[in-house]
N, C-alpha and C positions, 0 to 999 in steps of 0.2 A: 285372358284376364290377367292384368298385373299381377305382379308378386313382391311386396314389402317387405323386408327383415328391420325389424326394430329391436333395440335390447329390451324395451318393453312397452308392453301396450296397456293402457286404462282402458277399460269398458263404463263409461257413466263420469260427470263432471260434479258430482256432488262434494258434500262440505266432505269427504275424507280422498276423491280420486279428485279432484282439482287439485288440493295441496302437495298429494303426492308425484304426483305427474310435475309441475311445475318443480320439487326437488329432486325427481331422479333426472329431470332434463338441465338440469341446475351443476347437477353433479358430475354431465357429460356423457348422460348416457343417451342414445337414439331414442325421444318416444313417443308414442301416439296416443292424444287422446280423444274416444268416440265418443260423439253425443250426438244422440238422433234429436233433441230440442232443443233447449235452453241450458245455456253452464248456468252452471247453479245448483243443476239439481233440486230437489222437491224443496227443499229449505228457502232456496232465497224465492223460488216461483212461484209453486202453489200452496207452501209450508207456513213457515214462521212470521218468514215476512208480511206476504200481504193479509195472514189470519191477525196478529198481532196491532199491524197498522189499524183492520178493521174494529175491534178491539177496544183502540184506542177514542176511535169515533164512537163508538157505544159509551165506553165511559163519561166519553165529554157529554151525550145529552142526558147520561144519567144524574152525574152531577149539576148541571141544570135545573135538570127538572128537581129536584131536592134543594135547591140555593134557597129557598123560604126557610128550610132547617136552618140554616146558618144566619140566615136575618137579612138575607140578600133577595130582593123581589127582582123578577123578569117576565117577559109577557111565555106565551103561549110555545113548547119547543116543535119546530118542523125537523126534519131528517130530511135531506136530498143524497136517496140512494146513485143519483148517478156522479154525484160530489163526492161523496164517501169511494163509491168505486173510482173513480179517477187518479183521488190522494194514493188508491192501494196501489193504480198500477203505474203511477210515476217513481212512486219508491221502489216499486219491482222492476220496472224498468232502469234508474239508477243506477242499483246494485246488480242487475245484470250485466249492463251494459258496461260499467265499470271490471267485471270479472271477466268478461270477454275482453275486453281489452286488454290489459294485465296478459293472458293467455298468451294470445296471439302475439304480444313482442318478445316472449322466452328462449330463447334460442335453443334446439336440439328439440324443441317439442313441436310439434303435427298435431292442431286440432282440427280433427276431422268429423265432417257432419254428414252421418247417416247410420245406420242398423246396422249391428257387429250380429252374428250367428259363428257360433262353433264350428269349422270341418274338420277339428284332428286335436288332441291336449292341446298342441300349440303352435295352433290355426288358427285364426279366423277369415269370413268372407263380409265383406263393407258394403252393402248395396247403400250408396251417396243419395244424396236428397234429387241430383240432377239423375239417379238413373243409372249409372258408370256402377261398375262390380269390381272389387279389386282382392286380391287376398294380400292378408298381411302373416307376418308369422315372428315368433318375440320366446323366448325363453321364461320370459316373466310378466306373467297374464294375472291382472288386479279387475277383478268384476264389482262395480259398485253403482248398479244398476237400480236400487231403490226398490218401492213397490209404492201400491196406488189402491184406492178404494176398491175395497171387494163388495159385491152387489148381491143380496142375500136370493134366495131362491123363495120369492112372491109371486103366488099366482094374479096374474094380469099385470105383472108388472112393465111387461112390453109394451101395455097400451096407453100407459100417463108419462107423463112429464117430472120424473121425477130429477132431484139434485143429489148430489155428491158434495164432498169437501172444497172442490174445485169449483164446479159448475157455480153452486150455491153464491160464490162469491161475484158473482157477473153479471148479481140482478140489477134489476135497475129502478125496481120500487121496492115499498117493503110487504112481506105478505101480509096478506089479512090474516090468515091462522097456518102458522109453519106445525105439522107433525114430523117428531123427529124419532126414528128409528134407531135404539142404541143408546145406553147411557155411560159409553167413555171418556175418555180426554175429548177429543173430537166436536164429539157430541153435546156435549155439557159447555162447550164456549159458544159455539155457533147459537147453541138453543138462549144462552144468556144476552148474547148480542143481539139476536132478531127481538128476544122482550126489550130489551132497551130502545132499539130501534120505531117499537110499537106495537109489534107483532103478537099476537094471541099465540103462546107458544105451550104443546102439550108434547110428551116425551114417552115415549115408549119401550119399556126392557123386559125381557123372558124374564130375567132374574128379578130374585129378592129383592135385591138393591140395586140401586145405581154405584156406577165406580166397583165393578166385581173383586176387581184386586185388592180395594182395603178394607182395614177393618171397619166395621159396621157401624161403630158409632162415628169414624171421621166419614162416612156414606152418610150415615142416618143426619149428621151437622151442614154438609153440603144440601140434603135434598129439603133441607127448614128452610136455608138463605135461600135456594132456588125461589122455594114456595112463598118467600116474603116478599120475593122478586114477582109472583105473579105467574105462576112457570107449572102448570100441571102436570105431577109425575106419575106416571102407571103402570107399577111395577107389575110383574107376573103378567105380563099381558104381550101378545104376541101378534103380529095382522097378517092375517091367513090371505086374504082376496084385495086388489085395488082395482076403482075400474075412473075411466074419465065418466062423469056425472053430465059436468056442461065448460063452457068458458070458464077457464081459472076456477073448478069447483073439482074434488076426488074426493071419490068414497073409499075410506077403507074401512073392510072387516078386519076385527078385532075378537082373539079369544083371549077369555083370562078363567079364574074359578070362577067367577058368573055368568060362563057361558058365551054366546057371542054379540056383538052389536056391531055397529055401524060410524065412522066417527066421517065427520067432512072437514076437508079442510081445503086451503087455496093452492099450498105448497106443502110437497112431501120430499123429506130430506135424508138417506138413508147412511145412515155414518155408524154399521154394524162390526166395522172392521178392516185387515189391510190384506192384498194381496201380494207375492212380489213380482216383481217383474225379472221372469226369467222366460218365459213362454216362449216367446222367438229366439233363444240365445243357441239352443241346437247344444244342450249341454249332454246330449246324451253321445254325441260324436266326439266329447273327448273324454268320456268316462265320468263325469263330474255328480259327486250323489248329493240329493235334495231329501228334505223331509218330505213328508206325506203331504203336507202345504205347496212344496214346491222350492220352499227354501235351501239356501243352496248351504250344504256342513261344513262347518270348517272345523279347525282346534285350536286351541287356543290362544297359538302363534298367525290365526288367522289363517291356515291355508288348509286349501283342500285338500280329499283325496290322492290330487294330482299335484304330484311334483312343480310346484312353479308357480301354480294359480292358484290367487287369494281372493277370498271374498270380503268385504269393506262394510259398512252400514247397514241399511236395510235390507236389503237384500241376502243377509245371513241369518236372519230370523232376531230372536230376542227384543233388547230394549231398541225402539225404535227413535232413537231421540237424535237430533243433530250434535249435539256436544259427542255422544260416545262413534260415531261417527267420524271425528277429527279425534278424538281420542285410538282409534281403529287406526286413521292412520300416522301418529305416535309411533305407534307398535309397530308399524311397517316402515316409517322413516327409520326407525333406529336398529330394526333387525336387518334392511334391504341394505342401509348406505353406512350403517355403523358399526356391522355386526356385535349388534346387539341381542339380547335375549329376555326382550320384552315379552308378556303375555299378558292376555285376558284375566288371568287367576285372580283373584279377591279386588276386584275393582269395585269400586264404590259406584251406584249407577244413580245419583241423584235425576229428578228433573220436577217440572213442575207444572201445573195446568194453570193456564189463565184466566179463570175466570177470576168474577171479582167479588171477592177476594181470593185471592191465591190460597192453593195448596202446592205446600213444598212438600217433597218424601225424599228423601237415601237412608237406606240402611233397612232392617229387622224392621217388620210389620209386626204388630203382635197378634195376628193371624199366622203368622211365619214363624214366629220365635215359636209359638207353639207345638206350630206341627214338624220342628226341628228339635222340641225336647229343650228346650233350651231357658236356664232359668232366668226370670228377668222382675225389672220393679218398673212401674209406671209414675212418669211425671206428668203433671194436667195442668193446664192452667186456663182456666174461658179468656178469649180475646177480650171480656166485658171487665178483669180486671187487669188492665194492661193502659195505665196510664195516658200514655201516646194514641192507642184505638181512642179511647174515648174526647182524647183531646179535639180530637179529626170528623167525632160522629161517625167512626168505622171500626164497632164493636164486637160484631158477628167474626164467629168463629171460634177454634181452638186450638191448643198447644200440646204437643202428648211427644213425650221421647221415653224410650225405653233407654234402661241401665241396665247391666254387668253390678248385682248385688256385691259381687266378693273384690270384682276389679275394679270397680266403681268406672268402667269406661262406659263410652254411650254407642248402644248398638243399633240404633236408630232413632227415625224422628218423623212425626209429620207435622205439617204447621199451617193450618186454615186461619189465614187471618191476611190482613193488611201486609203486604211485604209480605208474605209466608214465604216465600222464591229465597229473599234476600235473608230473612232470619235463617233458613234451612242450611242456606249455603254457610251463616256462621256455623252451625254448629256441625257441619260437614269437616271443614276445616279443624274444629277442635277432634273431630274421627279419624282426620286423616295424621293430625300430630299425636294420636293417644294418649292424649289431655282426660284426664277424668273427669266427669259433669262437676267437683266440687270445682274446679276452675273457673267455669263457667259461673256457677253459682257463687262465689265468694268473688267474680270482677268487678272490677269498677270501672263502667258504662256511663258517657254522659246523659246527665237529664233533663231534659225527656226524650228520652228514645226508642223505638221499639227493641234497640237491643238491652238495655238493663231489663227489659221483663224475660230474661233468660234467667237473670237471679232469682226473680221468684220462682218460673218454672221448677229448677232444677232447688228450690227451698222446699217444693209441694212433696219431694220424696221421702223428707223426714219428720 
């Protein structure tokens, strides 16, 4: 079996080991990067990109089918799922194929295509896509391996056909009734797209609410728009049993406090959560410790246990977002090639769900600010008095930031509405300069914009 020395090895071509791999080979140092599928990583393949693209086709025949609002008549809308799929996977293809390329003319860097496993801290063995076994070995080992849909433990679930985040996106018609298991990020775009789409779409969460993480009335404001959208939510309720019924038909059992019933559907989607991918990586042959997940620990310079190797994105647990991702590798560009002494400590970890309308969050939940003791004042504002929403016919949703009473800074935000994404990240930026909300509130925003309704927001507190 060969033996490689590199000054460093990547494990995973995602949005934080592709950037770095390409600057430490930049910088002249030996390095290799594995990927057993796609550069890209989860982001550009079965991530942002083509959920977003699809997304984008739900929007289009939503607004369609609503142009009568606007005083615009059109005949009857069809959906061609295998057109919608196609669009997803010529932009995935694109922006792969473009990143692979880029890759492979970087000089000093080795992308290598196959499965990395641990034999020693700082070992690995490469079993290649042809079969060839080679060991490599690198003083400075970056793991940014990702994870991928974890599959809840249902009984009979071995015997239907059910979907995933990935699979889901492959079909080629649209279902007659999608049941979706889970009310996350995830969850909550897919189940919004297939109702656009056409779909009879019902939801299903153990918990109280949908969206566990926030607070209950930005939950309780998402699960109205759902519901106006046509989108049956059923909370407390859990499916014990699935079995195949007939062609294109599944039963599942369902319990909730009324006991059990029976729901049928044509497609069953199961988007309960994320696993990482560490299973084959043989991390116990270099010492490397994981949480009770599997996730792999780092601190907050990003590295492990072990002297040398770091762990990047998903694959580290926490916020699973692509932006903190390239922000991960930030921190390892400027402590690996600058010495620098970047860390994790008080990052802001904005992000945002797409449905439509967006919810933007960074910062203090006031679930959070609570259970941290922490005194704060509430800003509200409904989307319905928000000039620009209503200019658009896109008045659904709400505005809510938390204040700092004595500093008057702003400790967080969330923002359900039109642009919530984009409004969030204004008032991120006013967080990140420690701009008190009166700044915000006494600017002068052109009109009509959705950004002057930050003035009245941040008016609502006094």
């Amino acid at each position: 079996m060969a033996n490689t020395t590199y000054d460093a090895i990547i494990i995973g071509s995602g949005q934080g080991g592709g950037p770095i791999a390409t600057d430490l080979a930049q910088a002249g140092h030996k390095t290799a990067l594995i990927e057993r599928e796609h550069v890209g990583g989860t982001c550009v393949n079965v991530g942002c990109t083509p959920t977003k693209t699809m997304i984008a086709s739900a929007r289009a025949a939503y607004v369609v089918k609503r142009a009568a609002d606007f005083g615009v008549y059109t005949g009857p809308v069809n959906v061609d799922m295998r057109r919608v799929r196609q669009r997803k996977r010529d932009i995935v293809t694109s922006y792969r194929q473009s990143s692979e390329q880029r890759t492979e003319q970087i000089q000093n860097l080795d992308l290598l295509r196959g499965e990395a496993s641990f034999s020693g801290p700082k070992t690995l063995t490469v079993r290649f896509t042809n079969g060839e076994t080679r060991q490599l070995t690198a003083n400075t080992i970056i793991i940014d391996t990702g994870d991928s849909p974890a599959i809840p433990p249902i009984d009979g679930l071995d015997t239907v056909p059910y979907l995933d985040s990935t699979s889901i996106m492959e079909l080629d018609s649209v279902p007659e009734h999608l049941v979706v298991v889970g009310a996350g990020y995830v969850a909550l775009e897919f189940a919004q797209m297939f109702r656009r789409f056409g779909s009879q779409v019902t939801i299903l969460q153990r918990g109280p609410q949908i969206l566990s993480k926030e607070d209950e009335d930005i939950a309780s404001e998402m699960a109205k728009i759902l519901q106006e959208d046509g989108i049956t939510i059923r909370t407390g309720t859990s499916p014990t049993h699935v079995q195949k019924a007939a062609e294109n038909t599944i039963h599942i059992t369902v319990k909730s406090e009324k006991g059990e019933e029976t729901l049928t559907a044509s497609h069953l989607l199961l988007a309960t959560g994320r696993r990482p991918n560490t299973r084959h990586l043989n991390l116990e042959a270099a010492g490397i410790k994981t949480d009770q997940k599997g996730y792999v620990q780092v601190n907050e310079r990003l590295e492990t246990n072990v002297t040398g190797v770091y762990a990047i994105g998903d694959v580290k647990g926490g916020p699973a977002f692509t932006h903190i991702s390239y922000d991960d590798y930030r921190i390892l560009r400027a402590n690996l090639l600058h010495h620098g002494s970047a860390t994790t400590r008080g990052r802001l970890v904005p992000y945002t769900i797409f449905t439509d309308p967006q919810l933007g969050r960074v910062g203090l939940s006031e679930k959070e600010a609570k259970a941290q003791n922490i005194t704060y004042r509430v800003a509200r504002l409904p989307m319905s008095s928000v000039s620009r929403a209503l200019e658009v016919d896109e008045p659904r949703g709400v505005m809510k930031a938390l204040i700092d009473p004595e500093s008057k800074q702003i400790l967080g935000c969330a923002i359900l509405g039109i642009d919530g994404g984009e409004i969030m990240s204004m008032i991120e930026i006013a967080m990140m300069g420690k701009l008190p909300y009166t700044a915000l509130k006494d600017g002068v925003f052109t009109h009509p914009t959705l950004a002057e309704s930050l003035n009245s927001l941040f008016t609502s507190i006094e």
